[in-house]
N, C-alpha and C positions, 0 to 999 in steps of 0.2 A: 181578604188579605192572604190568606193562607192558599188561595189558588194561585194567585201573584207568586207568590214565592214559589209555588212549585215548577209554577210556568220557568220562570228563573233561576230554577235546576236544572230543568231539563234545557234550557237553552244553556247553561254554560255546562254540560255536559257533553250537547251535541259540537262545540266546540271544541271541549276538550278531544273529543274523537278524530273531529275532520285535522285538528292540529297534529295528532300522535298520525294520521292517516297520511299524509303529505311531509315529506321529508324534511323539506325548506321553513316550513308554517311550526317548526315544534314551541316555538315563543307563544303560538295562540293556544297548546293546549297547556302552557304552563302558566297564562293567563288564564285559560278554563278553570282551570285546577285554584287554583287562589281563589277566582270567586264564586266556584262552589263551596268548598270552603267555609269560606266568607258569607254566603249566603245561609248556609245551613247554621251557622253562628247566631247570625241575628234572630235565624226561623223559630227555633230553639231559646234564647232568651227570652223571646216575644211572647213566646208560647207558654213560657215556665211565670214569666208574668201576667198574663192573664186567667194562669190556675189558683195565683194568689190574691 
């Protein structure tokens, strides 16, 4: 699970790049950005419950 999600950092990261990269496209790095975010939220939960 925990590679899953990383993979799913790194892709809405490289998102977020190609979006801030291309002028027209800055909606995809501000959806980048939300769902890393987003992603790093649940990573983090998940995480914090299965210490408990």
């Amino acid at each position: 699970m925990l590679v899953f999600l990383i993979v799913l950092l790194v892709l809405w990261l490289v998102l977020t790049i190609v979006g801030f990269a291309i002028k027209g496209l800055i909606w995809l790095a501000i959806i980048g950005i939300v769902l890393f975010l987003g992603t790093s939220a649940v990573g983090y939960v998940r995480r914090k419950a299965a210490k408990s």
